[in-house]
C-alpha positions in Angstrom: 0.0 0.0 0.0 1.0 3.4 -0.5 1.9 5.9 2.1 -1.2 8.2 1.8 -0.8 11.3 3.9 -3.5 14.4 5.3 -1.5 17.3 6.4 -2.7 21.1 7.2 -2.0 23.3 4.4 0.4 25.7 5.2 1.2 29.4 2.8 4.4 27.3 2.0 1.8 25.3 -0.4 0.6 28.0 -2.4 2.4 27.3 -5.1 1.6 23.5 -5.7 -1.9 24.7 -4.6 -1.7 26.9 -8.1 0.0 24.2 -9.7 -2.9 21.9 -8.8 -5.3 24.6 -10.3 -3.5 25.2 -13.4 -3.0 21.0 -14.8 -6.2 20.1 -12.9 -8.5 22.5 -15.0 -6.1 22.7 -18.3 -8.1 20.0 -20.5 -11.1 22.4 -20.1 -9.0 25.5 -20.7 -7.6 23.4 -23.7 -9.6 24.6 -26.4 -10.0 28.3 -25.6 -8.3 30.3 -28.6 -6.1 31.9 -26.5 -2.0 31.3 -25.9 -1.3 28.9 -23.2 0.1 31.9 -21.1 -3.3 33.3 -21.5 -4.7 30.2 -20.3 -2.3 29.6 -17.4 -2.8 33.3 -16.0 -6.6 32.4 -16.5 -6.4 29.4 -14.1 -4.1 30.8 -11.8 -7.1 33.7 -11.5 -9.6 30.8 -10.9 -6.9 29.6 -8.3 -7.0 32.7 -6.4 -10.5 33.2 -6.7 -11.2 29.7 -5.6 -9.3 30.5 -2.4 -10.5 33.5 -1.8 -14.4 31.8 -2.1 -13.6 28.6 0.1 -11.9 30.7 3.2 -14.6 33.6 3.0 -17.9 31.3 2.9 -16.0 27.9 4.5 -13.6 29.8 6.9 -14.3 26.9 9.4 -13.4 24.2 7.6 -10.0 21.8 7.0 -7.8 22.5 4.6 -5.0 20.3 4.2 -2.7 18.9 1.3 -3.2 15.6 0.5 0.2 14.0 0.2 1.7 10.0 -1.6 5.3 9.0 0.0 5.9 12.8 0.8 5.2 14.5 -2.1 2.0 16.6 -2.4 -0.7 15.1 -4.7 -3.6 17.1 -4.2 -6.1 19.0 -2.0 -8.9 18.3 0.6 -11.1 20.4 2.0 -13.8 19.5 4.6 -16.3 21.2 7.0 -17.0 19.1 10.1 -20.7 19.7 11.5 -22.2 18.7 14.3 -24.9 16.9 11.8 -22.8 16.8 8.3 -19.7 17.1 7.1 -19.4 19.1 3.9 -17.0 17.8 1.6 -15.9 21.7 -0.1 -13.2 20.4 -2.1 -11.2 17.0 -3.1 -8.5 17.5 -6.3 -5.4 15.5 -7.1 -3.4 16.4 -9.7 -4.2 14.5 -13.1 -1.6 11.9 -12.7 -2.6 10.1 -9.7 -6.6 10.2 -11.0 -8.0 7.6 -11.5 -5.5 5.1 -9.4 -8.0 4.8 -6.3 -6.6 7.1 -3.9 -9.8 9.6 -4.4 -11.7 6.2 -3.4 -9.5 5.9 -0.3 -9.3 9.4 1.1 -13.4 9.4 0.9 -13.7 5.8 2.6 -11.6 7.3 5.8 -14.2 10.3 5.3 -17.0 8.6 5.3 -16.0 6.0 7.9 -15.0 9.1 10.4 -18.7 10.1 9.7 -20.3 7.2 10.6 -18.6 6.9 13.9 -20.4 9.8 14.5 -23.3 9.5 13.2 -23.3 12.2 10.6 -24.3 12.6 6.8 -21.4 13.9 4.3 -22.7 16.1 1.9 -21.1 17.6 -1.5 -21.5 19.4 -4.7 -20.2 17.9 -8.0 -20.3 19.0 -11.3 -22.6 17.2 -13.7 -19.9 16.2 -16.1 -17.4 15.2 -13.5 -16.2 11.6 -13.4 -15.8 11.6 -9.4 -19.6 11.8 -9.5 -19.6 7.8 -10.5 -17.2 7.4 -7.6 -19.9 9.1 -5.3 -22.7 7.2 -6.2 -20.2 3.8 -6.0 -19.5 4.5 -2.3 -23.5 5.5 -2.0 -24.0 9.0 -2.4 -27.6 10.0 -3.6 -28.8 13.3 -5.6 -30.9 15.7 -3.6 -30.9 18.3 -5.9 -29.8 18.7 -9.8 -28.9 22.5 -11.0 -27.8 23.5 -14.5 -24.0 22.7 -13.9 -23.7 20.6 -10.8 -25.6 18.2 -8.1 -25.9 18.2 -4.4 -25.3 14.8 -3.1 -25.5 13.4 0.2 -24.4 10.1 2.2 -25.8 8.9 5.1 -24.3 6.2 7.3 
């Protein structure tokens, strides 16, 4: 097994937080007509706006870096309720999609919920593969908008 890590992310991260940004959203950027500076000063934008959203509206929530044999991978970010725990935000960089380690990280999620009795909730993007994974580990729609879904889990 590999060493899968959670630490608390730190303003030393920044920059692999905008480098998660920037190849985790480049396929969709991809086929704007625009130069691929363009495109990377666009995403590091979204970066920095993203921040900016999650720690004004989810200032009491986790956010840690998400880390394989030492080296950081992606990003979590959760909201601990005393009925729910919102899952904000799960990314890891495009490399190490796909390999089951999203899979893992939201089994010791939803296992901590359980002990304690609580529902895990989340927004996904309609066209998002992770949705799949959601319903897998038992998610359910609650609500469908134009671009994403609400989902919940209950134990």
């Amino acid at each position: 097994m590999t060493a899968l890590a959670i630490r608390p992310e730190t303003a030393e991260d920044d920059a692999f937080l905008r480098r998660l940004t920037v190849e985790g959203r480049w396929a969709e950027f991809a086929p704007l007509p625009l130069s691929d500076a363009h495109k990377r000063m666009l995403l590091e934008q979204q970066h920095l706006a993203r921040q900016h959203h999650y720690r004004t509206y989810y200032g009491g929530a986790d956010f840690s870096v998400i880390e394989l044999e030492g080296e950081p991978i992606g990003r979590l970010c959760l909201l601990r309720g005393a009925r729910d725990h919102l899952l904000v935000d799960i990314a890891l960089l495009p490399q190490h999609s796909g390999q089951g380690l999203g899979g893992t990280l939201l089994d010791s999620i939803l296992a901590e919920a359980a002990a304690l009795g609580r529902t895990v909730s989340l927004r996904v993007e309609q066209t998002n593969p992770a949705r799949r994974l959601y319903e897998r580990k038992g998610f359910r729609e609650t609500a469908r908008h134009e671009i994403d879904a609400e989902m919940v889990w209950a134990p």
